[in-house]
Short mmCIF file of the C-alpha atoms (twelve columns), coordinates in Angstrom:
data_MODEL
# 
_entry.id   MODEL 
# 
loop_
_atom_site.group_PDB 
_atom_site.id 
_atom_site.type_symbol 
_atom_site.label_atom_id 
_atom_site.label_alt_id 
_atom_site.label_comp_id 
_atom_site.label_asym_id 
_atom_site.label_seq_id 
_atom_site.Cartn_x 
_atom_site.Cartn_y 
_atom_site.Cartn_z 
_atom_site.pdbx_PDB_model_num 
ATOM 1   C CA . UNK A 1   106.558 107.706 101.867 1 
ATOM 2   C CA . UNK A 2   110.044 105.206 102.748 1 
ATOM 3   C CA . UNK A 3   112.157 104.489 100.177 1 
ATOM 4   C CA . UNK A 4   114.271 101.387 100.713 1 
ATOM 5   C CA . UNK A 5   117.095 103.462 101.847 1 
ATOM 6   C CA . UNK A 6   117.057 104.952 105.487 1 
ATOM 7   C CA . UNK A 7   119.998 106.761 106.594 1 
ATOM 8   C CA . UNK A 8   119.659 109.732 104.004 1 
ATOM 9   C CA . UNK A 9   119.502 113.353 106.165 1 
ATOM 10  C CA . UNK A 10  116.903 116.118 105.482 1 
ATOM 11  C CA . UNK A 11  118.850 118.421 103.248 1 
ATOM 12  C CA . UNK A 12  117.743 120.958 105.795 1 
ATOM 13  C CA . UNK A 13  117.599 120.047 109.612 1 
ATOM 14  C CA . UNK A 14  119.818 117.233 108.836 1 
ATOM 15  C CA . UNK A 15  117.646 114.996 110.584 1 
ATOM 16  C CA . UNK A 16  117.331 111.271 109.639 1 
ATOM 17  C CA . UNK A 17  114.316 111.021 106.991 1 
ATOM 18  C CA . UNK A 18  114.041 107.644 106.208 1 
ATOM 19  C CA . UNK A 19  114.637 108.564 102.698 1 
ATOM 20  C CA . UNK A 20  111.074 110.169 102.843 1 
ATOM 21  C CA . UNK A 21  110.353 112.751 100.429 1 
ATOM 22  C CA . UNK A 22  109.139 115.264 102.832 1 
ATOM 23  C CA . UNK A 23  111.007 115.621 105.983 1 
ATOM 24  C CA . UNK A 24  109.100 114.891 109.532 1 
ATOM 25  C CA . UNK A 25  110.908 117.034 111.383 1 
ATOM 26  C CA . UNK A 26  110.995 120.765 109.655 1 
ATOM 27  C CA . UNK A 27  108.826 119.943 106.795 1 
ATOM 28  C CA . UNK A 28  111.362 120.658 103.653 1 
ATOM 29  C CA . UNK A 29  111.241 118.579 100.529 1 
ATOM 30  C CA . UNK A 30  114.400 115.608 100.001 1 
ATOM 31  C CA . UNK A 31  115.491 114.306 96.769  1 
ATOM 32  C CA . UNK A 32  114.537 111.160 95.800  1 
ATOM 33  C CA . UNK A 33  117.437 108.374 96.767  1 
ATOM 34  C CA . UNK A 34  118.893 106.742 93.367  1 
ATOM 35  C CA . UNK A 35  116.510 103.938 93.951  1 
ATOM 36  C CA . UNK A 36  113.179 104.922 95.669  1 
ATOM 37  C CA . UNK A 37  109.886 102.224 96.452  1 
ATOM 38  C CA . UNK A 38  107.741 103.860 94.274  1 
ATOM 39  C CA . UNK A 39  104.913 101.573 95.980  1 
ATOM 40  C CA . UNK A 40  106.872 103.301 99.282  1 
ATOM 41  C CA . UNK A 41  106.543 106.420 97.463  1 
ATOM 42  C CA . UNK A 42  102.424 106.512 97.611  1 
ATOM 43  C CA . UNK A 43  102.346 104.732 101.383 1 
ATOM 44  C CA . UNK A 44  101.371 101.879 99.845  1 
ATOM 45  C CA . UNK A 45  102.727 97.788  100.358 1 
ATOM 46  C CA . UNK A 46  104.654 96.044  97.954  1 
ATOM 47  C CA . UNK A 47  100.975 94.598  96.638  1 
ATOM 48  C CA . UNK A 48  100.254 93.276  92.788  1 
ATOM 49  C CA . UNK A 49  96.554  94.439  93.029  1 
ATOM 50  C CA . UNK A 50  96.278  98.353  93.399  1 
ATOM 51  C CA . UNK A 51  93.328  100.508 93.638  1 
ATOM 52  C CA . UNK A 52  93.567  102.735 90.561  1 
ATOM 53  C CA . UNK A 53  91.368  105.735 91.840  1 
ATOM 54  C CA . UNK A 54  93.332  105.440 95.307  1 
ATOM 55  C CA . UNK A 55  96.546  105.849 93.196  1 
ATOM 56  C CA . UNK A 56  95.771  108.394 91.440  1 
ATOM 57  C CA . UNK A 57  94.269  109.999 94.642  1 
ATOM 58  C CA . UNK A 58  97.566  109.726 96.433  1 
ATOM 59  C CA . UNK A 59  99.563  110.454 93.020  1 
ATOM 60  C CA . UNK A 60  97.759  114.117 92.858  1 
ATOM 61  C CA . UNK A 61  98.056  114.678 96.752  1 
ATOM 62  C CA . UNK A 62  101.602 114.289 96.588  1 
ATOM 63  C CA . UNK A 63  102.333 115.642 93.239  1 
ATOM 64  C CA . UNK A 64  100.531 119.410 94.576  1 
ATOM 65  C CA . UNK A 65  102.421 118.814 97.689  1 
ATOM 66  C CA . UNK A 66  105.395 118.887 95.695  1 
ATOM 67  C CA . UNK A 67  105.344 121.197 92.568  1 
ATOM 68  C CA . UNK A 68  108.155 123.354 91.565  1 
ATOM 69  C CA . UNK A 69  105.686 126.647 91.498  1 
ATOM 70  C CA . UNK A 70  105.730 126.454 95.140  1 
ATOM 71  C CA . UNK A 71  109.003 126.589 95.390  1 
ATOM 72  C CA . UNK A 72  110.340 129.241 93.575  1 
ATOM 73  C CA . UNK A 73  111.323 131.877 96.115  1 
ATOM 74  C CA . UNK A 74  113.229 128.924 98.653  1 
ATOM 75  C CA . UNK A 75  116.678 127.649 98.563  1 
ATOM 76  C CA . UNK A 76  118.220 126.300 95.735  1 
ATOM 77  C CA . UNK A 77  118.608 123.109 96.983  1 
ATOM 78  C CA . UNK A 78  114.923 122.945 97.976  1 
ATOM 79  C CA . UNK A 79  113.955 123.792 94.350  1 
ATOM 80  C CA . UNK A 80  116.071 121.386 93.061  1 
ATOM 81  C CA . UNK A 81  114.859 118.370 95.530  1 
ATOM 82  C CA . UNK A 82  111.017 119.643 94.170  1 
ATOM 83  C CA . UNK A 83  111.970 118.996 91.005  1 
ATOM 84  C CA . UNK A 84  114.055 115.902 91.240  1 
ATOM 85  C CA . UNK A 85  110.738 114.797 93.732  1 
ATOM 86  C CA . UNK A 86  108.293 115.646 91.230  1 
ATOM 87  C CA . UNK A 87  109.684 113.852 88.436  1 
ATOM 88  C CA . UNK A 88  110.490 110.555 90.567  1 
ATOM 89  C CA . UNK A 89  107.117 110.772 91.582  1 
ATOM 90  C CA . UNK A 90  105.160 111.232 88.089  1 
ATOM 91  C CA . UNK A 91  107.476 108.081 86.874  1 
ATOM 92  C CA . UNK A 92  106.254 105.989 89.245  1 
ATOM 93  C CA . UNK A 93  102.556 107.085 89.014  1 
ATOM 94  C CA . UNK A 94  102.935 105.851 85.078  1 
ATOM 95  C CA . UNK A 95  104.698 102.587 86.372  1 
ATOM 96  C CA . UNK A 96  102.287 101.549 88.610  1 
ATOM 97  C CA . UNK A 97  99.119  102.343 87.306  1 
ATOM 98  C CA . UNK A 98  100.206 100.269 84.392  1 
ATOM 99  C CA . UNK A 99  99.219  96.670  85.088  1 
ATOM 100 C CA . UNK A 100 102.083 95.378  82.966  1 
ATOM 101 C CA . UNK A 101 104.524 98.033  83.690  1 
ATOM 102 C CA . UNK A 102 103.734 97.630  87.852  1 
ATOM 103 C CA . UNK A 103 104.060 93.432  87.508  1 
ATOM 104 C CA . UNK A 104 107.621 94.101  85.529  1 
ATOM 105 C CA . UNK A 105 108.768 96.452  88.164  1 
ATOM 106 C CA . UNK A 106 107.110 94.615  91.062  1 
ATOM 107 C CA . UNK A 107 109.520 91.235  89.938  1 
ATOM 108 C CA . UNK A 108 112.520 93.084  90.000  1 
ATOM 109 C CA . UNK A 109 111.739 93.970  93.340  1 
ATOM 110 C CA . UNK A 110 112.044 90.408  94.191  1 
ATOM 111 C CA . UNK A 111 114.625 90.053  91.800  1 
ATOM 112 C CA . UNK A 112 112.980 88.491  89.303  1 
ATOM 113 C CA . UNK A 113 112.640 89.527  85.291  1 
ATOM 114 C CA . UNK A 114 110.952 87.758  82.424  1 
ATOM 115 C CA . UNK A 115 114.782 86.897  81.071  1 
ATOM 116 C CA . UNK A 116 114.089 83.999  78.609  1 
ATOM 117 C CA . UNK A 117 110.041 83.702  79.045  1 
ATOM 118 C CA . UNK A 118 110.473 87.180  76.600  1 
ATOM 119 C CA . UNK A 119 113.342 86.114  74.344  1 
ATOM 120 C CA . UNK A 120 110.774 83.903  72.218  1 
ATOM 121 C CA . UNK A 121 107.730 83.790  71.167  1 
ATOM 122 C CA . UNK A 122 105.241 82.156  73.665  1 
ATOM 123 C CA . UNK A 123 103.871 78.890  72.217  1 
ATOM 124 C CA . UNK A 124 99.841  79.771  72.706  1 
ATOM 125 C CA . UNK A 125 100.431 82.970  70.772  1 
ATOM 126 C CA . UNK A 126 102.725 81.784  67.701  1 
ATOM 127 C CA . UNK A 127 99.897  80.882  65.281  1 
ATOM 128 C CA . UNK A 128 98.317  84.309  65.829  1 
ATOM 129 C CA . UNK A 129 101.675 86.019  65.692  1 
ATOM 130 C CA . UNK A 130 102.653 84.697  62.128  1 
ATOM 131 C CA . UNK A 131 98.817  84.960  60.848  1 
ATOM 132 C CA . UNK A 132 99.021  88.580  61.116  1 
ATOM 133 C CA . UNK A 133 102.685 89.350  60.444  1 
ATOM 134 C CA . UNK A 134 101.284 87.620  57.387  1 
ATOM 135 C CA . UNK A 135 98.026  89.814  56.691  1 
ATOM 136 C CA . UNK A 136 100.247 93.179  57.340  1 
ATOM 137 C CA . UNK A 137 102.680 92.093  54.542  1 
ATOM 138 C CA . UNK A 138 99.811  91.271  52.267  1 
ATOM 139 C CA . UNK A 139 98.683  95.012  53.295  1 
ATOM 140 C CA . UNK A 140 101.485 96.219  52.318  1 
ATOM 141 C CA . UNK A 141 101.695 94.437  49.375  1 
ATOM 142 C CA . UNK A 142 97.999  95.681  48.450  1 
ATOM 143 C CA . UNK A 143 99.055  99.437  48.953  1 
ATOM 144 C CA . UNK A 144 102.110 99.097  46.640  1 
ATOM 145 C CA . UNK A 145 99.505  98.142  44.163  1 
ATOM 146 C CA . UNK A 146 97.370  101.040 44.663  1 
ATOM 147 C CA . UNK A 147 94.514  99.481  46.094  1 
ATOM 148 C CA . UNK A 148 94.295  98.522  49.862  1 
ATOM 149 C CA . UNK A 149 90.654  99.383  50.542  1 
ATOM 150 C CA . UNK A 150 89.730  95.597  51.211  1 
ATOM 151 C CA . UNK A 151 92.941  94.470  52.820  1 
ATOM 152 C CA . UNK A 152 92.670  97.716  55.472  1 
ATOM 153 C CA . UNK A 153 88.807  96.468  56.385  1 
ATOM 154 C CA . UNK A 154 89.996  93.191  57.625  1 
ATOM 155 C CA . UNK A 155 93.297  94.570  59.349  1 
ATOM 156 C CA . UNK A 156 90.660  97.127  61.051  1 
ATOM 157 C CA . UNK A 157 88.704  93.773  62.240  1 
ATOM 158 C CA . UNK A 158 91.821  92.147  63.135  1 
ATOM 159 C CA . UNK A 159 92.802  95.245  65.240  1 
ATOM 160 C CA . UNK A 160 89.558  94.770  67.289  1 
ATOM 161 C CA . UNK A 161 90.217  91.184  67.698  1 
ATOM 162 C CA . UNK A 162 93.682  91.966  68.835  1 
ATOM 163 C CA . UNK A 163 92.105  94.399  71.619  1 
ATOM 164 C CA . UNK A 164 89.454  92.093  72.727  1 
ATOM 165 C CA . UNK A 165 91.635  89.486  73.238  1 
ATOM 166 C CA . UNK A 166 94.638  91.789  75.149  1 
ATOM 167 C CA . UNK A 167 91.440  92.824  77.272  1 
ATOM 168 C CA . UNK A 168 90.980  89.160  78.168  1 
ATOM 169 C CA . UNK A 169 94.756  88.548  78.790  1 
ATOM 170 C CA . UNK A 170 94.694  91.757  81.022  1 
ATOM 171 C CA . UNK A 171 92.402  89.903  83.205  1 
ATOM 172 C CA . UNK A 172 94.039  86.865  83.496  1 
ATOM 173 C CA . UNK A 173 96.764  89.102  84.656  1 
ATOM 174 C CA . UNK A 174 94.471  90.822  87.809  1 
ATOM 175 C CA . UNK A 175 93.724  87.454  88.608  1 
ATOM 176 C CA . UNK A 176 97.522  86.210  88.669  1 
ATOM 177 C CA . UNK A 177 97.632  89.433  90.781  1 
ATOM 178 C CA . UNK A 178 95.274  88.290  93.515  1 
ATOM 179 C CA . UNK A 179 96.889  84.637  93.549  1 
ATOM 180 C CA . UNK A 180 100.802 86.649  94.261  1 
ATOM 181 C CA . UNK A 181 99.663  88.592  96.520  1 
ATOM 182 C CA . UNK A 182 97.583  86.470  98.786  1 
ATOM 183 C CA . UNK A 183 101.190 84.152  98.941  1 
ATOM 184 C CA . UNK A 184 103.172 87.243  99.552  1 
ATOM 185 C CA . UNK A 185 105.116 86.830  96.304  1 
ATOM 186 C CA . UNK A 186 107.113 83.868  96.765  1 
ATOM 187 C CA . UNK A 187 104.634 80.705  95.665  1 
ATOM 188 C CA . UNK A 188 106.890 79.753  92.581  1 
ATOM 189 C CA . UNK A 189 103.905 78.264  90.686  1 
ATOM 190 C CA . UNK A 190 101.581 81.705  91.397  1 
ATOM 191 C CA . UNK A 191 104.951 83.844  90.096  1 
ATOM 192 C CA . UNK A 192 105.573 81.553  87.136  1 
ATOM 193 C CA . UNK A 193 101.704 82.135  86.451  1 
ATOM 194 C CA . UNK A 194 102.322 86.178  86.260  1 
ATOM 195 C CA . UNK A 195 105.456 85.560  84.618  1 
ATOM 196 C CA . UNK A 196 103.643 83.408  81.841  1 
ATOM 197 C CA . UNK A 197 101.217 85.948  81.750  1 
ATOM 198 C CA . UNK A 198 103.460 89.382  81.051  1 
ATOM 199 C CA . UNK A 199 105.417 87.633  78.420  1 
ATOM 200 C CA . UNK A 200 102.153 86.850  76.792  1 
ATOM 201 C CA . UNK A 201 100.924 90.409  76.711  1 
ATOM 202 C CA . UNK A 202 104.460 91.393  76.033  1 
ATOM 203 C CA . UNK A 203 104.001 90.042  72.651  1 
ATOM 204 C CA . UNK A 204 100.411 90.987  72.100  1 
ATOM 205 C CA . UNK A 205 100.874 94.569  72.617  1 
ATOM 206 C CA . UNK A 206 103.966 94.810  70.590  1 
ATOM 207 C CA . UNK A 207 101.131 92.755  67.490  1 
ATOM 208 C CA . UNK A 208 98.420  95.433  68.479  1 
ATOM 209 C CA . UNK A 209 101.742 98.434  68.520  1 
ATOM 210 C CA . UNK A 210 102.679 96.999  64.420  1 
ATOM 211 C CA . UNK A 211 99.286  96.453  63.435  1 
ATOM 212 C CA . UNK A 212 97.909  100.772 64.943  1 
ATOM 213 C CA . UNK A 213 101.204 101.730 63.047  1 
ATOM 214 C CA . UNK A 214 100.286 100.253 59.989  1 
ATOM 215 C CA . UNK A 215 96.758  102.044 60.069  1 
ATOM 216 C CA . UNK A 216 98.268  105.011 60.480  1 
ATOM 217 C CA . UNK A 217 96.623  107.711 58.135  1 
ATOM 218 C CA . UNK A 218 99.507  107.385 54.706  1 
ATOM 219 C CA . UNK A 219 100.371 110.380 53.617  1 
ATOM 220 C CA . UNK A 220 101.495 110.862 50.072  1 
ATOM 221 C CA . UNK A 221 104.909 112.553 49.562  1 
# 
């Protein structure tokens, strides 16, 4: 569990931990460092393509290993490195079992970011973007007349269209996965591929985020 720091002392033996979060030598829990591996954080390599059931394996492990209740009655510095641990640790569980989430964080490990591939809208999705920006105003439109039954059906369908195709995206993103990982990371076409790929379902989920808002049950004042 090696963060990318390694000189940080066990707040306890003062031993050298290699920033892990439970010292080798006495046993006692260490605060995270200000910028932990949170693949480092589970034992496992700096890989696109993750096991999710082995995550969340590891993630539980570590998280019982870890919890404030068993650390009540030790030092205060103890109880406070369980609770800074804990936290650190249940923030990169939800990073990384997020496919989108781990490639974002996994780029600016190699010091990458989308940067201008997520300023604009990608080209393959712009159609689809302005067809349904257009049916939610005409939903909206509908509702101010007091009679959206019809325009909420075919949002509904839309909605599941929307999914199906973020589903197919999602895959297209394992895949881009496989490809960066079996070159390491640094084959510029197989990271321009992800990169393509995230700003893609960047925009997709934010569509599928306005259209699940709009559906939202309305509630009369």
């Amino acid at each position: 569990m090696t963060t990318k720091t390694d000189t940080a002392l066990c707040i306890s033996c003062g031993k050298v931990t290699a920033a892990q979060l439970v010292c080798s030598g006495c046993g006692v829990v260490q605060s995270p460092t200000a910028e932990p591996d949170f693949f480092s954080l589970f034992a496992l390599p700096r890989k696109l393509t993750i096991n999710l059931e082995d995550l969340a394996g590891r993630y539980y492990a570590l998280s019982r290993r870890l919890h404030p209740d068993l650390f009540h009655d030790r030092p205060v510095a103890e109880q406070v490195a369980s609770l800074r641990a804990t936290a650190e640790v249940n923030r990169a569980y939800r990073i990384l079992k997020d496919p989108v989430s781990r490639a974002l964080y996994w780029l600016s490990l190699h010091g990458e970011s989308l940067g201008r591939d997520n300023e604009r809208v990608p080209a393959d999705l712009a159609s689809l973007v302005f067809d349904v920006q257009e049916k939610l105003e005409d939903l909206r439109a509908e509702r101010r007349k007091g009679g959206a039954a019809a325009a909420e059906s075919e949002m509904r369908g839309i909605q599941g269209e929307l999914r199906e195709k973020m589903h197919g995206f999602e895959e297209r993103l394992t895949e881009s996965f496989t490809r960066s990982d079996c070159v390491d990371g640094h084959h510029a076409a197989a990271l321009a591929d992800t990169k393509k790929i995230l700003s893609e379902l960047h925009y997709l989920r934010t569509l599928i985020r306005d259209v699940e808002k709009e559906l939202e049950p309305q509630w009369s004042a």
